[in-house]
Backbone as CSV, one residue per row, in Angstrom:
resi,resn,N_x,N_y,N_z,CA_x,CA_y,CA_z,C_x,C_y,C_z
1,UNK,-57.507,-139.074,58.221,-58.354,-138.225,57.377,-58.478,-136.850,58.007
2,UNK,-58.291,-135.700,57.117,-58.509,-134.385,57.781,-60.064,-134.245,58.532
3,UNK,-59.793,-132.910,59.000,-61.525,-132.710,60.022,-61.951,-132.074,58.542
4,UNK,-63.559,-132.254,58.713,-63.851,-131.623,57.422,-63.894,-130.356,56.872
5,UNK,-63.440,-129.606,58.007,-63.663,-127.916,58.091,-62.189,-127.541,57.398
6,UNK,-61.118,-128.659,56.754,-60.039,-128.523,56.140,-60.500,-127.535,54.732
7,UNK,-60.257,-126.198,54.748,-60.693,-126.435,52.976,-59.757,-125.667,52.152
8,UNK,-59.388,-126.306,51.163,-58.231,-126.312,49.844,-59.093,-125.729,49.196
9,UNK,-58.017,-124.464,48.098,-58.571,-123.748,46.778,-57.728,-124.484,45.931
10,UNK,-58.004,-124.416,45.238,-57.714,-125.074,44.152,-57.675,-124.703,42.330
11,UNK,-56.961,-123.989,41.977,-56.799,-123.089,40.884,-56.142,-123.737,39.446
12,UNK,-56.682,-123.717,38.327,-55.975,-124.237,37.486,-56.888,-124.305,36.442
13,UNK,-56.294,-123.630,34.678,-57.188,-123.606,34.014,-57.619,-124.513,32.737
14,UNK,-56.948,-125.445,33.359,-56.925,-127.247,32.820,-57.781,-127.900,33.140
15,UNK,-59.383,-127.831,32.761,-60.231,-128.405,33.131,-60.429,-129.654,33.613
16,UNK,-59.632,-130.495,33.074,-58.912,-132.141,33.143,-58.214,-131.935,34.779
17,UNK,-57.466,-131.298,34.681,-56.422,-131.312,36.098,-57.126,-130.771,36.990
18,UNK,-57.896,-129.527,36.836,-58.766,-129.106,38.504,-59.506,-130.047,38.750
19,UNK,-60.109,-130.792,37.736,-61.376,-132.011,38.123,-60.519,-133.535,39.261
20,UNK,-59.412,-133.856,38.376,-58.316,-134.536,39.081,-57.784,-133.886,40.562
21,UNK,-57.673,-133.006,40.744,-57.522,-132.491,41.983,-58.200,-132.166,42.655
22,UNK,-59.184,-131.728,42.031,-60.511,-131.315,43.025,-61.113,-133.144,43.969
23,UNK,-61.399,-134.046,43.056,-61.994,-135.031,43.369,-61.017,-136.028,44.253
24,UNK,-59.973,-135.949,44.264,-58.872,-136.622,45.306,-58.695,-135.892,46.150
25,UNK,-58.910,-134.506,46.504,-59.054,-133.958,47.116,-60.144,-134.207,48.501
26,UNK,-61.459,-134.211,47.457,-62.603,-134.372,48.358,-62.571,-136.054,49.131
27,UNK,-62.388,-136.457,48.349,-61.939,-138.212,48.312,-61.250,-138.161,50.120
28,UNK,-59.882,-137.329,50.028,-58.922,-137.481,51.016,-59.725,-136.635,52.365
29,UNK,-61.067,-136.569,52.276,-61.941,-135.481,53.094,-61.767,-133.923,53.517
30,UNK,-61.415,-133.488,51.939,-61.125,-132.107,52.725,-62.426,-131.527,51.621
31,UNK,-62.423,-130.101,52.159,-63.736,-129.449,51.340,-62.577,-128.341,50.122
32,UNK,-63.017,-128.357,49.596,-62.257,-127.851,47.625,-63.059,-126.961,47.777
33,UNK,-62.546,-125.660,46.872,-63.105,-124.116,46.722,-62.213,-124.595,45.067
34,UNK,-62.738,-125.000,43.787,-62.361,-124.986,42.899,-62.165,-123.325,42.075
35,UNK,-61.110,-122.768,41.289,-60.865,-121.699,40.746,-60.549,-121.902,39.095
36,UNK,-61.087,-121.606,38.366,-61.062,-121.593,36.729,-59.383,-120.461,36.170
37,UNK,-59.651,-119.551,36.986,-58.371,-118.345,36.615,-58.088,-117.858,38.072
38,UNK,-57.065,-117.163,37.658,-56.464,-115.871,38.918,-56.941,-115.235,39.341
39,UNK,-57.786,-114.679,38.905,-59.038,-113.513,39.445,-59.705,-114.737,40.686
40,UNK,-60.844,-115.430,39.697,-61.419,-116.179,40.623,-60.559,-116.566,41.767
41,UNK,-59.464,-117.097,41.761,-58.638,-117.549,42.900,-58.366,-116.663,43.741
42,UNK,-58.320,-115.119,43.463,-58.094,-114.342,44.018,-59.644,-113.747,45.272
43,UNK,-60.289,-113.704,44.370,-61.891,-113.280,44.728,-62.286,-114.514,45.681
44,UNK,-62.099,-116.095,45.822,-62.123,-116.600,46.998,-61.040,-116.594,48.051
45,UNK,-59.967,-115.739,48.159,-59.158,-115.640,49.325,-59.826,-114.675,49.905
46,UNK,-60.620,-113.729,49.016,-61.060,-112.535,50.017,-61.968,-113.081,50.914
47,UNK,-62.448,-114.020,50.175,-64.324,-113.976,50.855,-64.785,-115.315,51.805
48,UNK,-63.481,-116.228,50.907,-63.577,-117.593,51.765,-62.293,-117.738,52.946
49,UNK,-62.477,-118.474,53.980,-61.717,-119.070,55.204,-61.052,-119.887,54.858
50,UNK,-59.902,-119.930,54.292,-58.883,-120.725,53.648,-57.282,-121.914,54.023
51,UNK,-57.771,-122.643,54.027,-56.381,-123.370,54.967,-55.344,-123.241,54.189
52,UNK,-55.599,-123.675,52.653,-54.597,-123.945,51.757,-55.056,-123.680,50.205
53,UNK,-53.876,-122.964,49.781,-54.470,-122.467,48.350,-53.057,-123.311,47.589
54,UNK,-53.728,-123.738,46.493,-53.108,-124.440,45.951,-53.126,-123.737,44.225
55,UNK,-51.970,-123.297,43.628,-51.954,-122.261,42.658,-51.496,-122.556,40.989
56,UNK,-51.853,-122.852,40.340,-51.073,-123.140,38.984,-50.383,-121.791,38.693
57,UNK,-49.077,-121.869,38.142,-48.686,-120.522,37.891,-48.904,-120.019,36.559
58,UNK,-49.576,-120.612,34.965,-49.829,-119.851,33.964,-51.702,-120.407,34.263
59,UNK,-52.258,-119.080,34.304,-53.729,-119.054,34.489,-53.905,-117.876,33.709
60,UNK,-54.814,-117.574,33.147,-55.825,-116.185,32.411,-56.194,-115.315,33.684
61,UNK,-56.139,-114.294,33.018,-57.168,-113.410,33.780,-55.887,-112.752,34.813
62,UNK,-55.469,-113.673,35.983,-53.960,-113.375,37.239,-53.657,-114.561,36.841
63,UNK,-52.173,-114.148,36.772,-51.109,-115.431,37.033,-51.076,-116.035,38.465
64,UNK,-50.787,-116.875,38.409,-50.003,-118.036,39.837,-49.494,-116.778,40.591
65,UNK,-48.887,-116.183,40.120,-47.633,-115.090,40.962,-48.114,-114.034,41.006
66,UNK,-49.254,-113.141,40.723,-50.210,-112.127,40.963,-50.925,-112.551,41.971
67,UNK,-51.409,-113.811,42.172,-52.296,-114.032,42.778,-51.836,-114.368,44.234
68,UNK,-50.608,-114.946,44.138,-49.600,-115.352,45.826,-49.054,-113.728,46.112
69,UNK,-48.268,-113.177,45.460,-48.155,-111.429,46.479,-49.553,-110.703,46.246
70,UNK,-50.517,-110.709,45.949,-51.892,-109.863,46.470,-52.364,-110.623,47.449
71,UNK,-52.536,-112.109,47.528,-52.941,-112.705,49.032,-51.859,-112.819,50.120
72,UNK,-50.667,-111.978,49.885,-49.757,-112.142,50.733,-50.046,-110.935,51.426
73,UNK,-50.794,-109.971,50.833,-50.996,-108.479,51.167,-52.060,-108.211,52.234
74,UNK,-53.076,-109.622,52.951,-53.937,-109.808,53.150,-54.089,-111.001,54.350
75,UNK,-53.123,-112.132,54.134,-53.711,-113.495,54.492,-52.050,-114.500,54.651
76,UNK,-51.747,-114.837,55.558,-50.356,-116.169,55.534,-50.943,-117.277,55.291
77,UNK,-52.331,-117.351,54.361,-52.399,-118.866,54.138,-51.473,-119.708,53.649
78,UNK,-50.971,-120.573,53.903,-49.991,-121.217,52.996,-50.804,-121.798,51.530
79,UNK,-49.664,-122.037,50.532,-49.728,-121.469,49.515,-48.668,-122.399,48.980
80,UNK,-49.763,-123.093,47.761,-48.829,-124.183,47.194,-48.373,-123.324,45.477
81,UNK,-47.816,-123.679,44.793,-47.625,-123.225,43.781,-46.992,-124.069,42.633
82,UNK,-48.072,-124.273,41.402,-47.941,-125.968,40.888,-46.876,-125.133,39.266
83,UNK,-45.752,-125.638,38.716,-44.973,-125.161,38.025,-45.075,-126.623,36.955
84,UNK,-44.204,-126.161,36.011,-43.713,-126.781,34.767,-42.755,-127.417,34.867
85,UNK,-42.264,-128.537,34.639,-40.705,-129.378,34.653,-39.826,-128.595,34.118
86,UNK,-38.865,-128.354,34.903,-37.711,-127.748,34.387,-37.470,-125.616,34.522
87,UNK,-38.565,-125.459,35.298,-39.085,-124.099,35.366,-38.540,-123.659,36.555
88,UNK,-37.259,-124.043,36.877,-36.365,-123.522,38.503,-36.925,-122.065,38.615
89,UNK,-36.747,-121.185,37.928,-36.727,-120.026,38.156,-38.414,-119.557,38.536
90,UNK,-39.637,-120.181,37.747,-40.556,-120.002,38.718,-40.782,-120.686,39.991
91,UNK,-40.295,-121.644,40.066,-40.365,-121.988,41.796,-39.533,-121.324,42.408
92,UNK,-38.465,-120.592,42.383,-37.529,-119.730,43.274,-38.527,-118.375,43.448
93,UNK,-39.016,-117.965,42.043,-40.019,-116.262,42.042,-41.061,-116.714,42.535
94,UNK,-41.820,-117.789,43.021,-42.828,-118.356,43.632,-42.257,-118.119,45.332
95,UNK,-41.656,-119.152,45.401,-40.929,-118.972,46.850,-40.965,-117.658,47.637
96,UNK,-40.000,-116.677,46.126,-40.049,-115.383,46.800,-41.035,-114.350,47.326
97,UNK,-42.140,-114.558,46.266,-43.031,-113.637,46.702,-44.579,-114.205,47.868
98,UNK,-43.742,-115.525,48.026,-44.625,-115.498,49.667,-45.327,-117.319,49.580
99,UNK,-45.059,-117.805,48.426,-45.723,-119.404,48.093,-44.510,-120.438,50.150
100,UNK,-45.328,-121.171,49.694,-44.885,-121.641,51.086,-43.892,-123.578,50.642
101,UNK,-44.289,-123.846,49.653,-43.858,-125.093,48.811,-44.421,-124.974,47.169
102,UNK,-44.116,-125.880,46.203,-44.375,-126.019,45.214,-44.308,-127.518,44.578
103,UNK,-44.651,-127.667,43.653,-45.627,-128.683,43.052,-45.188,-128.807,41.405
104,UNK,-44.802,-129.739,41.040,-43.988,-129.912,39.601,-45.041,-130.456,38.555
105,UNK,-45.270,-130.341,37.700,-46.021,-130.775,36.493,-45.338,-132.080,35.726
106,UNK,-45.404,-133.258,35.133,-46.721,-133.544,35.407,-46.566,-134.260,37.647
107,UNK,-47.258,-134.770,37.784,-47.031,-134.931,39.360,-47.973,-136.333,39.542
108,UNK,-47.574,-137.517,40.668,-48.736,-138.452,40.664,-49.828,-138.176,41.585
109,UNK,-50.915,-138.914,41.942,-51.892,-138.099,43.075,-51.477,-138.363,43.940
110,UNK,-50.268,-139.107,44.711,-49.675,-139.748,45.439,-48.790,-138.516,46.298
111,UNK,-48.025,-137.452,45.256,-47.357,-136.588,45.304,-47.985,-135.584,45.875
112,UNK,-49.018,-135.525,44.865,-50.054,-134.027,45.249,-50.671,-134.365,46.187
113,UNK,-51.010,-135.272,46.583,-52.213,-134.618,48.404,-50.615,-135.183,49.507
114,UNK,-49.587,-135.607,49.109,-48.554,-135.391,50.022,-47.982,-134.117,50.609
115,UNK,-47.971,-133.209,48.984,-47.781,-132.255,49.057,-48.702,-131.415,50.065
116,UNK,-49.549,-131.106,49.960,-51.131,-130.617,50.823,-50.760,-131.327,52.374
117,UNK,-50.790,-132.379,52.328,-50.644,-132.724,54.027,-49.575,-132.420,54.502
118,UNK,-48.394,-132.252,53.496,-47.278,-131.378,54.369,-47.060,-130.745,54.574
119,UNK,-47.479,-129.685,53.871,-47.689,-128.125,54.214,-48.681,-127.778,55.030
120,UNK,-50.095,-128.445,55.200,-51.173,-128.076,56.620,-50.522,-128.661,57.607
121,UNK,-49.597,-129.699,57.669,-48.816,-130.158,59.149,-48.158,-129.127,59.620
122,UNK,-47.349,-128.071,58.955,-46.630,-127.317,58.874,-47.427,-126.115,59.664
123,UNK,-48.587,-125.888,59.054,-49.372,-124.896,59.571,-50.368,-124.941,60.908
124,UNK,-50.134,-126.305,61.538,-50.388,-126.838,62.873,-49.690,-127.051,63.964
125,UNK,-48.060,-126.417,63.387,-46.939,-127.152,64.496,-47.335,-126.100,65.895
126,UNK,-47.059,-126.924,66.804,-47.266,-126.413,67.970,-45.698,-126.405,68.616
127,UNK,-45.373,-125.416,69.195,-44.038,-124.870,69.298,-43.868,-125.696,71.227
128,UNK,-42.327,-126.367,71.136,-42.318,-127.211,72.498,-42.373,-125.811,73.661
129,UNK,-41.375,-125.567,72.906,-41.540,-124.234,74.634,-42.695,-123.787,74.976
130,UNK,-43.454,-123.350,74.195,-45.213,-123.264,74.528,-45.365,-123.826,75.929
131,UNK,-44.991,-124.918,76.187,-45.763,-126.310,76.962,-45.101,-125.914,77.974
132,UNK,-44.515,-124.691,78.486,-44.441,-124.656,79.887,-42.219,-124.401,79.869
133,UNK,-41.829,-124.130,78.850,-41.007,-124.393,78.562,-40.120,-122.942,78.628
134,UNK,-39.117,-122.506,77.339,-38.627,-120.876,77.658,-40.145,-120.085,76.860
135,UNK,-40.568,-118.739,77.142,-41.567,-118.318,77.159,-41.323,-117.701,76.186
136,UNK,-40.206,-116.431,75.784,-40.207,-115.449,75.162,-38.631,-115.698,74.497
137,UNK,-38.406,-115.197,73.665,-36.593,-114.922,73.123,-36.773,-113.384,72.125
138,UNK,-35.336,-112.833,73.101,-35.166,-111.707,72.802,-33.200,-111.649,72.234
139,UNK,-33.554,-111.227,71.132,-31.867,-110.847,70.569,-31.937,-109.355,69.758
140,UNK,-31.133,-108.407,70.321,-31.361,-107.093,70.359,-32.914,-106.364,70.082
141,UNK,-33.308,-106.265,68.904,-35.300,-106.028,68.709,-36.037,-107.094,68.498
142,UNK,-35.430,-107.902,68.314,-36.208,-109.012,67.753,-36.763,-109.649,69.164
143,UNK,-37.330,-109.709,68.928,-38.712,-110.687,70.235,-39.589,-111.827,69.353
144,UNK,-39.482,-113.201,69.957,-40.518,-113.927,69.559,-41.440,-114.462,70.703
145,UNK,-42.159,-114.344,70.606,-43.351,-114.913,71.813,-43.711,-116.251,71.631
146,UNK,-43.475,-117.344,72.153,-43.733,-118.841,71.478,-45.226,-118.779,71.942
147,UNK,-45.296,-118.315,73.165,-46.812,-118.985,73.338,-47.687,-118.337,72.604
148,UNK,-47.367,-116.800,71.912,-48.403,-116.346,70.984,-48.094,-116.220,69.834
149,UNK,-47.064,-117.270,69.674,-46.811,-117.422,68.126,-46.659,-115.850,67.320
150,UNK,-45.954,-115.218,67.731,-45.976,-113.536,67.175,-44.576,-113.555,67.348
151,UNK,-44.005,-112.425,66.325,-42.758,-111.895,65.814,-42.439,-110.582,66.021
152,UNK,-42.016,-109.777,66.843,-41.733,-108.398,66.590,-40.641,-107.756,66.704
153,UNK,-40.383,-106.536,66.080,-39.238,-105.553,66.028,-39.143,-104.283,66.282
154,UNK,-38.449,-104.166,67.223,-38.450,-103.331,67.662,-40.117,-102.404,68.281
155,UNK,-40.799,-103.479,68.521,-42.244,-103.486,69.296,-43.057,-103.372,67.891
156,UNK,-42.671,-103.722,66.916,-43.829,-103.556,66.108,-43.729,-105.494,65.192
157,UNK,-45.161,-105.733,65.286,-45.689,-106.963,65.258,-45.047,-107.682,63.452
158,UNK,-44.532,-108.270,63.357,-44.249,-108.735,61.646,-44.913,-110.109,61.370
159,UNK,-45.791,-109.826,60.639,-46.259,-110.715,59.910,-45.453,-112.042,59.113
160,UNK,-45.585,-113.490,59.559,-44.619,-114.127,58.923,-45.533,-115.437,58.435
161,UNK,-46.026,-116.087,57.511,-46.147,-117.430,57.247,-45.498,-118.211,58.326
162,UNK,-46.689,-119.407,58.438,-46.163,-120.494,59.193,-45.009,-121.322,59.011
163,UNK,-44.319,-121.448,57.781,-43.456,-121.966,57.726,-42.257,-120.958,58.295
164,UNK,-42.227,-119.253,57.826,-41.216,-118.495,58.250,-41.103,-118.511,59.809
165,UNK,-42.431,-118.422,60.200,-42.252,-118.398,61.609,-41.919,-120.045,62.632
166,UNK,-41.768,-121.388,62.061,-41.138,-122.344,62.157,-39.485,-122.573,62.295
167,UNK,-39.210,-121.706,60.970,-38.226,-121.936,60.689,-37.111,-120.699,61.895
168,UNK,-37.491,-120.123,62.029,-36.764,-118.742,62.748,-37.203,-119.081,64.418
169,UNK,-37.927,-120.134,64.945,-38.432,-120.573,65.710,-37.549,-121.521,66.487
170,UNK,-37.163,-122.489,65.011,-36.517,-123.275,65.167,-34.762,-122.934,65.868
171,UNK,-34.378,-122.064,64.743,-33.198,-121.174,64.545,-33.504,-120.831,66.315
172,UNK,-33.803,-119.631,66.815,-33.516,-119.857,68.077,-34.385,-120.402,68.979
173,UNK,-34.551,-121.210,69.089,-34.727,-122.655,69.704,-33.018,-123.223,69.913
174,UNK,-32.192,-123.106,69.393,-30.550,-123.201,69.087,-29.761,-122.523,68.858
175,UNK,-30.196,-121.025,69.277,-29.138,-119.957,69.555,-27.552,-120.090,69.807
176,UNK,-26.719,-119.803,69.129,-25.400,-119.967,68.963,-25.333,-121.146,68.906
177,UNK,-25.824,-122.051,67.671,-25.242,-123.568,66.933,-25.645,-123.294,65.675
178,UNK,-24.755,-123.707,65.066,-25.266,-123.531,63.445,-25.937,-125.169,63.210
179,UNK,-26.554,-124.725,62.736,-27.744,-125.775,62.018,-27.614,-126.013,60.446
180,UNK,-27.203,-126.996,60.028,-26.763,-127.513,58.773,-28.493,-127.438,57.560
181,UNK,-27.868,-127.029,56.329,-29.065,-126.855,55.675,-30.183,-128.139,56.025
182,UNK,-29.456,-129.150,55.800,-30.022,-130.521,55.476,-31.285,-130.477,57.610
183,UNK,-30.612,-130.098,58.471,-31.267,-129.821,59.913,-32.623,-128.978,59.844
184,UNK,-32.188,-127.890,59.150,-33.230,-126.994,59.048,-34.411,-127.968,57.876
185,UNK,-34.153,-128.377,56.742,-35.233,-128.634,56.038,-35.695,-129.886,56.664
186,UNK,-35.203,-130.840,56.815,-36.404,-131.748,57.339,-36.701,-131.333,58.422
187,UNK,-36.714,-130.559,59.675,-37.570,-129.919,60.638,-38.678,-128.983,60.618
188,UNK,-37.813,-128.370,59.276,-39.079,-127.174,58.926,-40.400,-127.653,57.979
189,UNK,-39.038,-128.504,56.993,-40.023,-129.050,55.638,-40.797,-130.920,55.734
190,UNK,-39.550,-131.285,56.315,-39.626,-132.755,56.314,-38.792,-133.533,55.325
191,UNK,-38.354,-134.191,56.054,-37.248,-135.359,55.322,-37.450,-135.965,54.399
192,UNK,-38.500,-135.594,53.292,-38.520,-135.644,51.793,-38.098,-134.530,51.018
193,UNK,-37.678,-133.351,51.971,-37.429,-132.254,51.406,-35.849,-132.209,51.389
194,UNK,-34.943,-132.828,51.629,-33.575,-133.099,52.303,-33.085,-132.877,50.606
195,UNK,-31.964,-131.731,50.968,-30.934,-131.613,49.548,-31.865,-130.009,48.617
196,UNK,-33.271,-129.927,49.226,-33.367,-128.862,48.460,-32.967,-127.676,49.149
197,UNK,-31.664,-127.187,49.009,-31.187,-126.263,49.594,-31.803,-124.708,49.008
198,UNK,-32.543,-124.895,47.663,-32.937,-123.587,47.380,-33.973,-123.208,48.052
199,UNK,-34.869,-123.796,47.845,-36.156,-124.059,48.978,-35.719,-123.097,50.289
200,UNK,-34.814,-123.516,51.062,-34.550,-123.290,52.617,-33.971,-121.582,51.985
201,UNK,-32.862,-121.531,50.709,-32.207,-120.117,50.762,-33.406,-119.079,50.042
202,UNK,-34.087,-119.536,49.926,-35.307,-118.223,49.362,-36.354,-118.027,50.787
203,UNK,-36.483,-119.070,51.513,-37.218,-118.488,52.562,-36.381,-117.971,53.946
204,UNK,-35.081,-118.465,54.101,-34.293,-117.175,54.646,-34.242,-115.961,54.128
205,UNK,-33.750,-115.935,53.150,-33.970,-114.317,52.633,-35.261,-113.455,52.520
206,UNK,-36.407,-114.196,52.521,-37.210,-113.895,52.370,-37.795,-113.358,53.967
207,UNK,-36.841,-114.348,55.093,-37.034,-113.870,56.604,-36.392,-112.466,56.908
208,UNK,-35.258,-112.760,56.046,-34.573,-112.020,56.380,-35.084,-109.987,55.861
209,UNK,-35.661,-110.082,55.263,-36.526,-109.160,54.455,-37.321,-108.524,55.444
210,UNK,-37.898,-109.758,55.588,-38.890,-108.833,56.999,-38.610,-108.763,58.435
211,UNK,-36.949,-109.084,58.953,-36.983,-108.840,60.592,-35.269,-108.146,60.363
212,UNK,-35.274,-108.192,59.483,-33.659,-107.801,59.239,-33.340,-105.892,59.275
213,UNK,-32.435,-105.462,59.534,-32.683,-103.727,59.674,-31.950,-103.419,58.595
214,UNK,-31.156,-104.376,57.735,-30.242,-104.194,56.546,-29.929,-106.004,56.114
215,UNK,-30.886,-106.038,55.143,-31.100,-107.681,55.169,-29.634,-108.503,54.458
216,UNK,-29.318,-107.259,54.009,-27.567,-107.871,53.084,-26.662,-107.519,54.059
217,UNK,-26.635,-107.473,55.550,-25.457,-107.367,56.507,-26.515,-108.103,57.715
218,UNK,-26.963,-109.269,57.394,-27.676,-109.368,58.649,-27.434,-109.855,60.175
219,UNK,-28.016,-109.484,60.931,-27.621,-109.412,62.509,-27.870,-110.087,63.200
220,UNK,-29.523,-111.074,62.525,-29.810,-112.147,63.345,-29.724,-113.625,62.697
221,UNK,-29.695,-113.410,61.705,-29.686,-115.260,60.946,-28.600,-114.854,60.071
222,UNK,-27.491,-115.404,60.565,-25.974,-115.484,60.289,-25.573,-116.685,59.217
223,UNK,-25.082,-116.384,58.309,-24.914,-117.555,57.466,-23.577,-118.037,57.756
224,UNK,-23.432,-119.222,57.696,-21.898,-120.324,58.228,-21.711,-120.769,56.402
225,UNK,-21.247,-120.635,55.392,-20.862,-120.891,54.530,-20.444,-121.938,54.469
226,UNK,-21.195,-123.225,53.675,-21.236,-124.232,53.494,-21.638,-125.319,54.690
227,UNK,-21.602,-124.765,55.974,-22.578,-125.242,56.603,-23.939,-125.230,56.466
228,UNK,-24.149,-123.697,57.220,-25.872,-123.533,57.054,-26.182,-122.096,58.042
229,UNK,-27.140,-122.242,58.824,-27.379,-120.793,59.349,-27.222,-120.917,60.986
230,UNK,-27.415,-119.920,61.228,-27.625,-119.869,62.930,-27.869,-118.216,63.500
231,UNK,-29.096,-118.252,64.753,-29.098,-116.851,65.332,-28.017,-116.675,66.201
232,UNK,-27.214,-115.644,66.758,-26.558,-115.876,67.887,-27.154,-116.075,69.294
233,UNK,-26.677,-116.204,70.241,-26.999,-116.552,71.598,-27.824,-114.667,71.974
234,UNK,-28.074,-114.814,73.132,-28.906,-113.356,72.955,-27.970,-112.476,73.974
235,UNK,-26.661,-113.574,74.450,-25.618,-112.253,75.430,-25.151,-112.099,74.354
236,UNK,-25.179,-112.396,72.879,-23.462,-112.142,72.279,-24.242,-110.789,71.632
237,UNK,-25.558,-110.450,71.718,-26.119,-109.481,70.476,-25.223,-108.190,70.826
């Protein structure tokens, strides 16, 4: 059971479905910040301490996707984002503009607080080198600090979601090996996530966006075509 200081927003303007989520929610011991529209959802990221926002993407008032890039402008809470069957293209424009996983309509409750505990696991990983292990990795500007969990370029600090900063963590953690899509997602995502290769290629690019100096020739997360990705070693930079 989570600690109780866990607390989920919870957005959706399906009175039936926030009540269903809200109450399995509380059930599974976490504390719910329920949201009627986008606005509201928006107006508790400012004001409330948020572990996990959980987003329908057609709401009144802000959409799902207004509401994930204005709290992206602000906050790396992770950030679920609940879509329509058959709606690829909003879970990819979700992905892109900063959602951290997503959530299919209709869904069982089985699914949905799976969903939620896999993404706050995500936002708890504690990095091995931390523990006394390599301290720092440097490949030409890029610097990651494991023990302070920070990203920078060329000395200036980049902001990354917990999953981005996992995943690029991971990546060199294995400097010069390419790492097969299927490697990267169950490490980053977990081995229910295995085969969603779009998933993994919207949040590379999406890394790649923010540490990259020309993100369509990039220098540090090298793509192996039909393998998968890899940083180089930090003599070859």
């Amino acid at each position: 059971m989570p600690a109780k200081q866990t607390t989920v927003l919870v957005a959706d303007d399906d009175p039936q479905l926030l009540r269903l989520m809200t109450r399995n929610l509380e059930l599974a011991g976490y504390t719910v910040v329920p949201a009627v529209d986008g606005a509201e959802a928006l107006q508790a990221a400012e004001t409330t301490l948020l572990d996990l926002m959980i987003l329908d993407v057609m709401m009144p008032r802000m959409d799902g996707f207004t509401v994930c890039q204005r709290v992206r402008e602000f906050s790396n809470v992770p950030i679920i984002i609940v879509t329509a069957r058959g709606k690829d293209q909003d879970k990819v424009r979700g992905l892109d503009l900063g959602a951290d996983d997503y959530l299919t309509k209709p869904f069982s409750v089985e699914e949905f607080l799976a969903r939620a505990r896999a993404v706050l696991r995500r936002t708890q990983y504690v990095d091995e080198s931390a523990r006394g292990g390599q301290a720092t990795f440097t490949l030409g500007k890029l610097t990651i600090d494991f023990a302070a969990y920070t990203v920078s370029v060329d000395g200036e600090e980049i902001a990354l979601t917990p999953v981005e900063y996992k995943l690029l963590a991971y990546l060199a953690h294995n400097a010069g090996r390419v790492l097969t899509q299927d490697q990267l997602l169950e490490h980053v995502w977990g081995d229910a996530y295995l085969g969603e290769s779009h998933l993994l290629q919207v949040s590379v690019n999406r890394l790649r966006r923010k540490i990259e100096p020309d993100p369509t020739h990039p220098l540090y997360i090298q793509t192996r075509v039909g393998v998968g990705y890899m940083l180089p070693r930090p003599n070859a930079a």
